[in-house]
N, C-alpha and C positions, 0 to 999 in steps of 0.2 A: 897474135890476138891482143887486142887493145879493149880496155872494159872502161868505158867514161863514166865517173861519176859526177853531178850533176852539184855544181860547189856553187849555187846560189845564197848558199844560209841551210844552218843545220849541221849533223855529223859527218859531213863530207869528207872530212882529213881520215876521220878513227875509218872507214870504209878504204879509200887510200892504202891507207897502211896496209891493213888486215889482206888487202889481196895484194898487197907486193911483198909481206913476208910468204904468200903463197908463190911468188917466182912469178904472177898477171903482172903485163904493162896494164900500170893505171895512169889515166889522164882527169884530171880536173876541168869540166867542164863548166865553161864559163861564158860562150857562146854558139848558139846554133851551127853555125860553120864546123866547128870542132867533131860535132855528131858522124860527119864524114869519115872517119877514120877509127870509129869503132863497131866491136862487132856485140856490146854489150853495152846497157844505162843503167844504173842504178840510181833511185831517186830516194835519197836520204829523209831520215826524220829529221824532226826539226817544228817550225810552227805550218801547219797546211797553209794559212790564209796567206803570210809573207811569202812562199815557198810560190806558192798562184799567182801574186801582185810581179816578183819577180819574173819570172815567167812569162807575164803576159808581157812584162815594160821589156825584157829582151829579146821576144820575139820568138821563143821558143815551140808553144803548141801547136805548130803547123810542122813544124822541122820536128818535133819527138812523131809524131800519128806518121807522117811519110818515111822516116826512117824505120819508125817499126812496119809499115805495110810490106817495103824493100829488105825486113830480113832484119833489123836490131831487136834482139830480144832485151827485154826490157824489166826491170828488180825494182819495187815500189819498198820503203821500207818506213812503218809509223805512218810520218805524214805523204812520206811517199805511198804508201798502199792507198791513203786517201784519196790521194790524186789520181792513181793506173785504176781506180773504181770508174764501172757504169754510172754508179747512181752512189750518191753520197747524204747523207740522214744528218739531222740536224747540223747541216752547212749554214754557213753567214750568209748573207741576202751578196748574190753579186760572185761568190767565190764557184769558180769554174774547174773542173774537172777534165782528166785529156780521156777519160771512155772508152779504154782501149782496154779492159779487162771486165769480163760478167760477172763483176760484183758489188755488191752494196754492202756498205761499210756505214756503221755508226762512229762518229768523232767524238773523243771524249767520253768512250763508251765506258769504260772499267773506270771512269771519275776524276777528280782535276788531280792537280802535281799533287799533293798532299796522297793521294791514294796510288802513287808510283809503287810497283813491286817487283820481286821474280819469280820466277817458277819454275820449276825443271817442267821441260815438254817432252815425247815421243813425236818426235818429224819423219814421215814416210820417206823414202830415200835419204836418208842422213843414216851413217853406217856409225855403230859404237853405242853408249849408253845414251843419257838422254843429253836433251840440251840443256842449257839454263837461257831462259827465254828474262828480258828486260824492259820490262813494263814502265812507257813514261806518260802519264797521262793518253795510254795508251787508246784506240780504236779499237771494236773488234769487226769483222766481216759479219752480217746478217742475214746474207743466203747468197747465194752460188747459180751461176747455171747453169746448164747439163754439161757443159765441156770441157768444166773448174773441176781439177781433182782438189780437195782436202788436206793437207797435208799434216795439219798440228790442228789441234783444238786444247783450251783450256776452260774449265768450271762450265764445259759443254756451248762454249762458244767456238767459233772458228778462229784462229791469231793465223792459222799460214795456210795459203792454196797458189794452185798453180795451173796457168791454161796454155799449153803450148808453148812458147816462148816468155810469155807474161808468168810472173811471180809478186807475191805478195806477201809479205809478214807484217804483224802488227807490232811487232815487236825489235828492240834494238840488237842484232847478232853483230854488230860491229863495236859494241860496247863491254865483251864476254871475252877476248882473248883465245876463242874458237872458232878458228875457221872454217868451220866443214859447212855453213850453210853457204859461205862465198863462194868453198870449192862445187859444190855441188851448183851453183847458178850455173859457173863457169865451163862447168863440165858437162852437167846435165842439159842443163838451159841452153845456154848458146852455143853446146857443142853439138845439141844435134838437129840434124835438118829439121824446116817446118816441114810440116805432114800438108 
């Protein structure tokens, strides 16, 4: 099993890491073509609008939406959740979305870099105490649709859900030195059949 992360710009390396001190082949995704050979995406935080400019200049949103239709499940993380959203709330005029997840997300929801924080969270299938969730100028998810499980909430917002193979956190778990939300993509997420 090969888990691509998606090295346009943003935390792409600390994502890397954290699943290959897990024993995952990770591959740095750098173009379309590459998608081929994974059975997992993870789309790192980072800035949304650069993260979308790239994206579109390398050709990517046609090649992420057909690979997950064929079976990649797919990890949004920050500005990644931004992007695996339906519907994205106070977006920049022009900035596009791949729509492959029933959620709507507010950007810059918990407020700019200056109001960065953490928090310990409870995540539904994550085994052990809680997590410590890492807030950067973080998003949160503003409603769900019926076939989003929930997975974490903080100060009664959503930060983590999950719809079949789609996953979404608003928050950085590659920046915590805990892998269990990796292991659980990897395991949970793309280890088991779509339904």
């Amino acid at each position: 099993m090969q888990i691509g992360v998606l090295a346009l710009q943003g935390a792409f390396r600390e994502h890397i890491m954290t699943l290959e001190a897990l024993g995952v082949e990770a591959e740095a995704i750098r173009k379309p073509e590459q998608l081929a050979a994974c059975s997992g995406l993870i789309i790192p935080g980072g800035e949304s609008t650069a993260i979308a400019k790239l994206m579109s200049a390398y050709g990517f949103y046609d090649p992420i939406a057909q690979h997950h239709e064929a079976g990649l499940a797919v990890w949004g993380t920050c500005a990644g959740a931004i992007l695996v959203a339906r519907e994205i709330v106070d977006t920049v005029p022009g900035q596009r979305g791949l729509e492959l997840m029933d959620i709507v997300v507010r950007r810059n929801a918990f407020g700019r870099q200056v109001d960065s924080f953490e928090a310990n969270l409870h995540v539904s299938g994550i085994e052990g105490d809680v997590f410590r969730g890492v807030f950067i100028r973080a998003p949160w998810i503003e409603s769900v649709g019926p076939d989003v499980e929930v997975l974490a909430k903080h100060d009664r917002h959503i930060v983590a859900a999950r719809q079949g193979d789609l996953m979404a956190t608003v928050f950085h778990p590659e920046l915590t030195g805990d892998p269990r939300l990796h292991a659980y993509f990897v395991e949970d997420v793309v280890g088991s059949p779509r339904q």
